[in-house]
N, C-alpha and C positions, 0 to 999 in steps of 0.2 A: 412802568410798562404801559403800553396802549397808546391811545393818543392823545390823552387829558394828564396833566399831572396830577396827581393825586398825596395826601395828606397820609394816606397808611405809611408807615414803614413796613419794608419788607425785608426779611435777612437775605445778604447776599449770597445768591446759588453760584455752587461751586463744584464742579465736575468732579466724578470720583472717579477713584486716583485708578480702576482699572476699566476707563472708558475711555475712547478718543475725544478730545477737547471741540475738534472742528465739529463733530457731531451732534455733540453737547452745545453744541451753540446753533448750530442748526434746530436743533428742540426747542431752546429757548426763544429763539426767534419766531418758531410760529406758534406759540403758544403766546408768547404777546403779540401776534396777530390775530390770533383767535379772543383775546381778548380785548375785546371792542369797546366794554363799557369803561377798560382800566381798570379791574375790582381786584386783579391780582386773582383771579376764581373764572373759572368758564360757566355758562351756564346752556342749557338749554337749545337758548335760539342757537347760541357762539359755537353749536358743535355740531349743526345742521349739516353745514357742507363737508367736513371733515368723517362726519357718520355716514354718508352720502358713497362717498370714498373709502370709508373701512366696509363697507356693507360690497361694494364691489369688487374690494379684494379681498374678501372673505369668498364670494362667490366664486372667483375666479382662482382664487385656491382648493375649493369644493369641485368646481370643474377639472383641474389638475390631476385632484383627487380620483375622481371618477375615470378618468383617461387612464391615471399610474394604476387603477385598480384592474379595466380594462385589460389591461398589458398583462401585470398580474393573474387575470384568468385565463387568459392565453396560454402564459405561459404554466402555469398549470395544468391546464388542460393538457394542449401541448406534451407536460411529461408523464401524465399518465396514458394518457396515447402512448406514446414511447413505450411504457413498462406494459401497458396492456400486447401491445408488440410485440414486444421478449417473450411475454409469458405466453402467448398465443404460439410463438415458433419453437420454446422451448417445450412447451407440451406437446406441439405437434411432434415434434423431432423425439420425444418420450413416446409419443402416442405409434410412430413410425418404427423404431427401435423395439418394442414390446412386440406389434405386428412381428417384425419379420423373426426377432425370436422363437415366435411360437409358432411361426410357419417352418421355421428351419428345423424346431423340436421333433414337430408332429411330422415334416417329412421323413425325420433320420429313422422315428419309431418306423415309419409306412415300409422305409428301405429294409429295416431291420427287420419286420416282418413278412414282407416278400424274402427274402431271404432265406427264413425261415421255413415258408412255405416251400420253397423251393426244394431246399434239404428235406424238408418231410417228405414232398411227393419222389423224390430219388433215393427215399431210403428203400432196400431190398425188402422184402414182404420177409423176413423171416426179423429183420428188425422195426418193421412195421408190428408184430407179434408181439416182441418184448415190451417196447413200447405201450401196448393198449394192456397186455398182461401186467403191466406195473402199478396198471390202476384200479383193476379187479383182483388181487391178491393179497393174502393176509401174510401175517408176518413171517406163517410158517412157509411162505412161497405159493401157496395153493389157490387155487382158481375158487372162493366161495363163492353162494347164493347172493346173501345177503350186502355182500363188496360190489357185486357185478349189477344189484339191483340199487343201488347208491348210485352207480356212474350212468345207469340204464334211467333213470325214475325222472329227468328231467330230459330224454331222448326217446320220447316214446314215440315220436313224431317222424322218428329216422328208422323205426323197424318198419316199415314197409320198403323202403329203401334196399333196409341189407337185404330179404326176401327177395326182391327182384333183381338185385342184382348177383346175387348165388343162385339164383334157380332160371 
């Protein structure tokens, strides 16, 4: 190999058997161009320009690298963008859904108790009676003190009320 003959024997290289041969010889050829002095061995200076050249396509793979990683965060980014998305409209749409449920709850009660009231203020004053008697009465039916001062002890507020409006 190289450009001096040389006195070593070398054994003869021989392609394995699961490589292409043109490429295999391709290798061998610049490796006996890389070897200058003929020693059958590279040394040092013999791999300058060749190191030269692996050092810029290392870098330029490392470049690559950075680019494919780039993209990569993108697109990462990217999908959690997306799911932050979903999750932001599916809560809203949770957050909208609960709203109008408990607006439609609290109105049906609101309905339900107008209603209510309604029937109260049209009930006849003699079932207005039963009514307020079914709360001051003991079980024998009778009107006691102590029933009417249970439903009275937290309306003390409204006996000037009755007063004024019976006298």
């Amino acid at each position: 190999m190289g450009g001096k003959p040389s006195k070593i024997s070398v054994p003869k290289l021989v392609c394995p058997k699961d490589y292409n041969n043109e490429d295999f010889q391709k290798i061998l050829t610049l490796y006996d161009r890389l070897d200058q002095n003929g020693n059958f061995g590279l040394e040092d200076c013999e791999l300058e320009e060749i190191s030269t050249l692996h050092i810029k396509n290392y870098i330029r793979n490392i470049d690559v690298t950075i680019e494919d990683n780039g993209l990569k965060k993108e697109l990462a980014l990217s999908k959690i963008r997306d799911t932050y998305r979903c999750n932001v409209l599916r809560l809203k749409n949770k957050y909208d859904s609960e709203i109008k449920d408990i607006n439609e709850s609290y109105e049906a009660k609101n309905k339900d108790f107008r209603e209510k009231m309604e029937r109260l203020n049209k009930l006849p004053v003699a079932e207005k009676v039963k009514c307020f008697r079914e709360k001051i009465i003991n079980e024998n039916g009778d009107v006691e003190f102590w029933k009417f001062f249970e439903y009275m002890k937290d309306r003390v507020h409204d006996i000037d009320n009755i007063w004024c409006e019976n006298n």
